[in-house]
C-alpha positions in Angstrom: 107.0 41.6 109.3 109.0 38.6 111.3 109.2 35.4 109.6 106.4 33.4 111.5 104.4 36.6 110.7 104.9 36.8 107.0 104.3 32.4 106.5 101.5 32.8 108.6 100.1 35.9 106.8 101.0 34.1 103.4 98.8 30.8 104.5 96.2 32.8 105.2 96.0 35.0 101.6 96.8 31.7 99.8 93.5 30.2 102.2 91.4 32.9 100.9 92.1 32.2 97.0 95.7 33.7 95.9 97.7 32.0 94.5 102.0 31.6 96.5 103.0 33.4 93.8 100.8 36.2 94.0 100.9 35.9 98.1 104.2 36.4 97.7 104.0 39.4 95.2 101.4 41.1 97.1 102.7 41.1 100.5 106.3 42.4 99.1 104.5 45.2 97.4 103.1 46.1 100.8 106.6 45.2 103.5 108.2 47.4 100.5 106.2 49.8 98.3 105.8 50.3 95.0 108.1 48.1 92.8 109.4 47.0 89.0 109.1 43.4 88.0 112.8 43.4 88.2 112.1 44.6 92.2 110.2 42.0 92.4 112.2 39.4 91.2 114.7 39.9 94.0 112.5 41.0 97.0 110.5 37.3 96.5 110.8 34.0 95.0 108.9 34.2 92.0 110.8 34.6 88.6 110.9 37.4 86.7 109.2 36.2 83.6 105.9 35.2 86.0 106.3 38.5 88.0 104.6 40.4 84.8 102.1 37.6 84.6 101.3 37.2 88.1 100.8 40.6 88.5 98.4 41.0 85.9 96.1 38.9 87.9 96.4 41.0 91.2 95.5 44.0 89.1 92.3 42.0 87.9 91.7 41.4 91.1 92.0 44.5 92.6 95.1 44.7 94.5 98.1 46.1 92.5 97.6 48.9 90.5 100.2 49.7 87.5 101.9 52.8 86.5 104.1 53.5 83.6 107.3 54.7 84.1 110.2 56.0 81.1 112.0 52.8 82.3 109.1 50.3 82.7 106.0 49.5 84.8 106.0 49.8 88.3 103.1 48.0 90.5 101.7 49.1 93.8 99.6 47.4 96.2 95.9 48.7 96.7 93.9 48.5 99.8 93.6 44.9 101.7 90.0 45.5 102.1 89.3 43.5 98.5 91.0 40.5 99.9 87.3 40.1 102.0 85.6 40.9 98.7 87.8 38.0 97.1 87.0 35.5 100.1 83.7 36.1 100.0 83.4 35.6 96.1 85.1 32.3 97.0 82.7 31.7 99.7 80.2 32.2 97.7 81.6 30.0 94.8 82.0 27.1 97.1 78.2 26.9 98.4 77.4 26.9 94.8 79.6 24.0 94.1 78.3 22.4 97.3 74.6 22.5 96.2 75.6 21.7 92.6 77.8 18.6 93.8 74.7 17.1 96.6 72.9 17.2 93.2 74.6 14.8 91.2 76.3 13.1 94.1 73.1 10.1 93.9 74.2 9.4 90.5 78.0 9.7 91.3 77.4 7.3 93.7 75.7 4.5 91.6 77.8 5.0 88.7 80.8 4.2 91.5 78.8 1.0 93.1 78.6 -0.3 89.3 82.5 0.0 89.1 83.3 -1.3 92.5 81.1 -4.3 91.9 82.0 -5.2 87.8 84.0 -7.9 87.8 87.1 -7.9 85.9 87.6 -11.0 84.1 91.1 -11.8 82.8 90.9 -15.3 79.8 94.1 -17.4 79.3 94.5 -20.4 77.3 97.1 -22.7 76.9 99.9 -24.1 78.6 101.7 -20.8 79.2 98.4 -19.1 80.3 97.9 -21.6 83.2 101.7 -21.0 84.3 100.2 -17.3 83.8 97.1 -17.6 86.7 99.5 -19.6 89.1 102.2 -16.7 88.8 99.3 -14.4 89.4 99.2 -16.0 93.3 102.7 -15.3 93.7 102.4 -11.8 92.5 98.9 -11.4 94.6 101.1 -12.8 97.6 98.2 -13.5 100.1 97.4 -17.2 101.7 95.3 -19.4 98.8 92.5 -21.2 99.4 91.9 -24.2 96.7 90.1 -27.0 95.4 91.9 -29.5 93.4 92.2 -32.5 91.9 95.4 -34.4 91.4 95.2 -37.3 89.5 93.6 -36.1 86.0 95.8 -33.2 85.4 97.9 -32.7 82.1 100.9 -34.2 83.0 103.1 -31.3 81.9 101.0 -29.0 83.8 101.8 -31.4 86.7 105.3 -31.4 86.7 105.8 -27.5 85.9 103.6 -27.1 89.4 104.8 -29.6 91.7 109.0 -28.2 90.3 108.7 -24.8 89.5 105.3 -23.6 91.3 105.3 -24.9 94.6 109.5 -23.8 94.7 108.1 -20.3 93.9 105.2 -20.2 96.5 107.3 -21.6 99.5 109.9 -18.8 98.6 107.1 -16.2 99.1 106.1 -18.3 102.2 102.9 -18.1 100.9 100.4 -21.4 102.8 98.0 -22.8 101.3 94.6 -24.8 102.5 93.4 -27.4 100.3 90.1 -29.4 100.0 91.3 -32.2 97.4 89.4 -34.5 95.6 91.1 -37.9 96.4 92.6 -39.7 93.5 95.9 -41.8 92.7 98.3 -39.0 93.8 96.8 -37.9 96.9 98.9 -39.5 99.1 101.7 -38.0 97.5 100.5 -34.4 97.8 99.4 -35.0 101.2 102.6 -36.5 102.3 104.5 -33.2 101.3 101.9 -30.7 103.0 104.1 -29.9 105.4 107.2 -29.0 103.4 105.3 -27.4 101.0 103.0 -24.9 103.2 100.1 -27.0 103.1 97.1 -27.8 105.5 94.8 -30.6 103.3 91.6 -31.9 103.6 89.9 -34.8 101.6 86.6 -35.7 100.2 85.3 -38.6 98.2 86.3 -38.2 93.7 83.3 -39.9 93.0 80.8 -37.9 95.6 82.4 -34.3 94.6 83.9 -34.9 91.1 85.9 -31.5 91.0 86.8 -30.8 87.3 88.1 -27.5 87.8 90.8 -26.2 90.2 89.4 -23.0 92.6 91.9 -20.7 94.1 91.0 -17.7 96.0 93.4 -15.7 97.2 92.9 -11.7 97.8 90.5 -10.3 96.1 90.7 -12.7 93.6 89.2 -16.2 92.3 90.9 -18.6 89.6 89.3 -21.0 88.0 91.9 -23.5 86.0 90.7 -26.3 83.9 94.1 -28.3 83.4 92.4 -31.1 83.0 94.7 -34.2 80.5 93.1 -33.9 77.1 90.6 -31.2 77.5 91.7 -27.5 76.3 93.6 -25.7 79.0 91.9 -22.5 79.7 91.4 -20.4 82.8 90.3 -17.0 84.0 91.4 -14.9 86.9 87.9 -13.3 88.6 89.2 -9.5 90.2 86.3 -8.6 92.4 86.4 -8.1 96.5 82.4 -9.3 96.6 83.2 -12.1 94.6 86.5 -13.4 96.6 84.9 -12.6 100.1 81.3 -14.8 98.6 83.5 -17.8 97.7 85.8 -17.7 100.9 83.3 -17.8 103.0 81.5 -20.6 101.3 85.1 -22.8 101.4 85.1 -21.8 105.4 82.1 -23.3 105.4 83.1 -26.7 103.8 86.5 -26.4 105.5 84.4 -26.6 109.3 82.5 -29.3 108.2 85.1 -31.1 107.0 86.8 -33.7 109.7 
């Protein structure tokens, strides 16, 4: 039997339920006769502590028989015509698993929409758990949409953003587009929108009093509350629905901003 002959021969036992190994073993036993498991060591590639053990299961199913011998056991292939028995068992076992999975695909299914959909909700707290949900943008590396407000937050949150942050971002080249709440420091933030990859649009503090920072960026929404003597917490929503729901509803307020 030629190469191609023999792979494509072994593709197809292997297609109808052996095993390589016992492909292997099988078709050897038939290209050479009747072998030891020291024969069949050399004439394939299986080693000749599995030869014993994969030839145990060709002789459960039907095609090597075993014969003792003064100097050991020597296996012989029987007829080819069980390898139809063996596909067809296989067939068979297939359809059943066919019918068996349609039945409990339904609830599969829903127990796979209520993963997909839960939320995963990550808490910080504290000065080093807001540093925390900013690195999580650079990690996340996607474009941020946000809502801020620059003029009530904790002054050592301030300065760790606009020194260390924003380096970080623009090193990721990763832009940002901002609806800010106008306040004391606006002009400064706007005035660096362009170094610091930054499109900005403003509304009115006292119209839309924004006391918590929104980014969304992948599939994910931070809320930060950073605000100067209020306790610093955050969270970091994970969910796709979630993320597309609240980017769509910033496009929104983005158009209809001038």
């Amino acid at each position: 039997m030629g190469y191609i002959g023999y792979t494509m021969t072994k593709d197809i036992l292997t297609s109808v339920g052996l095993t390589p190994e016992q492909a292997d073993i099988y078709l050897s036993l038939l290209t050479h006769g009747a072998q030891s498991a020291s024969g069949l060591s050399k004439t394939t590639k299986v080693q000749r502590t599995y030869v014993y053990k994969i030839c145990q299961e060709l002789i459960t199913q039907g095609l090597v028989n075993q014969s003792a011998k003064s100097r050991g056991a020597t296996y012989m292939p029987l007829s080819p015509d069980h390898l139809l028995a063996i596909a067809e068992e296989n067939k068979t076992k297939a359809a059943t698993a066919v019918r068996a999975l349609e039945g409990v695909l339904p609830e599969l299914k829903s127990k796979y929409s209520v993963v997909e959909e839960k939320p995963v909700i990550t808490y910080f707290e504290g000065i080093e758990g807001i540093k925390k949900i900013y690195g999580d943008t650079i990690k996340e590396s996607k474009p941020i949409l946000a809502l801020v407000e620059t003029s009530k937050v904790d002054q050592r949150i301030y300065e760790w953003v606009t020194t260390v942050y924003v380096k970080k971002r623009i090193e990721h080249k990763i832009p940002v587009r901002a609806i800010v709440a106008k306040g004391p420091k606006t002009r400064i933030y706007i005035g660096k929108n362009e170094k610091e990859l930054r499109d900005t649009k403003t509304v009115p503090s006292e119209k839309f009093p924004f006391e918590h920072e929104i980014n969304i960026y992948g599939d994910k929404l931070a809320l930060i509350n950073h605000k100067a003597g209020a306790k610093l917490i955050g969270i970091i929503v994970h969910n796709k629905i979630i993320a597309s729901t609240f980017r769509s509803w910033f496009e929104l307020s983005w158009g209809l901003l001038s």
